[in-house]
C-alpha positions in Angstrom: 17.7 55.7 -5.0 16.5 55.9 -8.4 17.9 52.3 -9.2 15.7 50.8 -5.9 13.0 52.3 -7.2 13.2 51.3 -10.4 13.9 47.4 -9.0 11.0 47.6 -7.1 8.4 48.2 -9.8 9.8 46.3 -11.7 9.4 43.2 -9.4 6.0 43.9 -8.8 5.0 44.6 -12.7 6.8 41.0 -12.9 4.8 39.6 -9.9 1.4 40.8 -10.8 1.9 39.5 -14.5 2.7 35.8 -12.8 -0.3 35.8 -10.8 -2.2 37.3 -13.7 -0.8 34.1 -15.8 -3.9 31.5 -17.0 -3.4 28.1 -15.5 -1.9 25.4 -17.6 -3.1 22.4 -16.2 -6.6 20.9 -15.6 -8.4 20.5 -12.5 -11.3 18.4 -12.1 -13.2 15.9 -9.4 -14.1 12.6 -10.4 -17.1 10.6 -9.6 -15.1 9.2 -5.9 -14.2 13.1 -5.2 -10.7 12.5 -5.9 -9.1 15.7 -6.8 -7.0 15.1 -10.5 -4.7 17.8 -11.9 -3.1 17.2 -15.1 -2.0 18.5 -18.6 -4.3 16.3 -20.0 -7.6 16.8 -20.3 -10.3 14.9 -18.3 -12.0 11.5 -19.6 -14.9 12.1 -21.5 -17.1 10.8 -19.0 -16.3 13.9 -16.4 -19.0 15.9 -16.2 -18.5 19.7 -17.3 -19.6 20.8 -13.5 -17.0 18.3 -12.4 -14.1 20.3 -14.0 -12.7 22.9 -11.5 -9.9 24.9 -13.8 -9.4 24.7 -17.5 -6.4 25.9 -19.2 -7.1 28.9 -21.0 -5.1 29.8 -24.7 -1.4 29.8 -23.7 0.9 32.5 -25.4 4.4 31.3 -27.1 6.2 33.7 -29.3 3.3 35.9 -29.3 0.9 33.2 -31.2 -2.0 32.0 -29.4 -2.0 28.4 -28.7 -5.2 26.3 -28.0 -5.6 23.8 -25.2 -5.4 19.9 -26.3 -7.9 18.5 -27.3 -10.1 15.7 -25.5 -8.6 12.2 -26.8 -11.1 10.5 -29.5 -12.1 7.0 -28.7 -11.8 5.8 -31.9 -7.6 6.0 -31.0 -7.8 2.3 -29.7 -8.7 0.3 -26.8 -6.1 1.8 -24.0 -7.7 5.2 -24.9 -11.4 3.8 -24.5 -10.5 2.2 -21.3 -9.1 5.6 -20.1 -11.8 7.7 -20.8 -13.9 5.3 -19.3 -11.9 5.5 -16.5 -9.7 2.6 -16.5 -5.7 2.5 -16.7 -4.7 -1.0 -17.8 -1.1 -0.3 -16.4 -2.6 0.3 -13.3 -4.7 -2.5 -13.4 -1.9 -4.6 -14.2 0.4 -3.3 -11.4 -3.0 -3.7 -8.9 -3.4 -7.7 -10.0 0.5 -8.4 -9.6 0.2 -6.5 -6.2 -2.9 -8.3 -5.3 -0.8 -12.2 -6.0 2.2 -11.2 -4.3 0.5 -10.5 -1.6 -1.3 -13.8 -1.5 1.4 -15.9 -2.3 3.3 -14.1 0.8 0.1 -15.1 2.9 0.3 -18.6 1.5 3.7 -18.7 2.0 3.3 -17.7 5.9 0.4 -19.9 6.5 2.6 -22.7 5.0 5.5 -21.6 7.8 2.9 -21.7 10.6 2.1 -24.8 9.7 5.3 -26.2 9.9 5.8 -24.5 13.3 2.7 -26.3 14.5 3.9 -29.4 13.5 7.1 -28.9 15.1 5.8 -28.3 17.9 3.1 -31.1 18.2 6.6 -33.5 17.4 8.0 -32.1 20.1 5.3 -32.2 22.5 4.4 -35.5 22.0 8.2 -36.8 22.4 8.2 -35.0 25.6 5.2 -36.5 26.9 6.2 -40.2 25.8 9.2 -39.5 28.1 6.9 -38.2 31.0 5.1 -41.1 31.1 8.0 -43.5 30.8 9.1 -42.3 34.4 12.6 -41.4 33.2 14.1 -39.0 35.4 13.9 -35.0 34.3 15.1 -32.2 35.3 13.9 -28.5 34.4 16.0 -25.1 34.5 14.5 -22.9 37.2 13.7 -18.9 37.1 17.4 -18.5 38.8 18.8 -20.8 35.8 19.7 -23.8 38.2 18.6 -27.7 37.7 16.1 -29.3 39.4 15.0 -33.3 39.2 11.3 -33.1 38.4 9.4 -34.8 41.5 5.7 -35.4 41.2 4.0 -32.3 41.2 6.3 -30.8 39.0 6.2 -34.1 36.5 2.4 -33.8 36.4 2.7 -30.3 35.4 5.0 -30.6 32.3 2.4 -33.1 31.7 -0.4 -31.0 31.4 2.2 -28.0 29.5 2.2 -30.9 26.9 -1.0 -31.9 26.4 -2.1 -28.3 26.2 0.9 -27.6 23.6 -1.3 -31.1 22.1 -4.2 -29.9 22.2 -3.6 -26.4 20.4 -0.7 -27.7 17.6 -1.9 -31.0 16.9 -5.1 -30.5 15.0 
């Protein structure tokens, strides 16, 4: 009985020491909204009302240790660009993002195209033979043959020149 006891104060002495813990991360809004949390301080540019948690001193071996300080912008220009809010990595990965994606739109324009061109080949071909008066015949909805009479010939006529009209621009 003792033991449970014992266990059980102990866990909540342990517990209410966690919660009582300081945060170690920061917490801050930027200019968007955009919620960041990090172990590295905000960009200079943040606004102090724009920071929502700070990390407070953090205790190793018994030695109080301060925060990190804010990075100086004399440390170069990827450090200016990220206080002023701008990750050149990122903005590298956005760009290569941003041509892939238009070469793949370039590359599926160029495919349509060719499609279209097929198909105004085709159509064409077909209607050359149409008007020749050669003698067709057409598959059916019940997947039998039939010799193309006039109505039918005048219609495949038409299917092609529509086929014409939209492909061969």
């Amino acid at each position: 009985m003792r033991r449970t006891v014992l266990a059980l104060s102990l866990a909540a002495v342990a517990s209410l020491a966690w919660a009582q813990q300081s945060p170690s991360q920061w917490k801050w809004r930027d200019a968007q909204g955009q919620l960041h949390i990090s172990d590295m301080p905000p960009p200079a540019g943040v606004p102090g009302s724009a920071i929502l948690e700070r990390p407070t001193d953090l205790r190793r071996n018994g030695r109080a240790v301060a925060p990190p300080a804010p990075a100086k912008p004399a440390e170069g220009a990827a450090s200016a660009a990220r206080a002023a809010g701008v990750d050149p990595e990122l903005d590298a990965r956005r760009k290569k993002a941003e041509d892939e994606k238009a070469v793949q739109q370039k590359l599926a324009q160029e495919k349509d195209a060719a499609a279209r061109a097929e198909n105004c080949t085709r159509a064409k071909g077909h209607l050359a033979a149409l008007n020749e008066g050669m003698r067709m015949t057409r598959t059916n909805d019940k997947g039998e043959r039939e010799v193309l009479d006039d109505k039918g010939r005048a219609e495949e006529m038409q299917r092609a020149r529509s086929v014409m009209a939209s492909d061969c621009k």
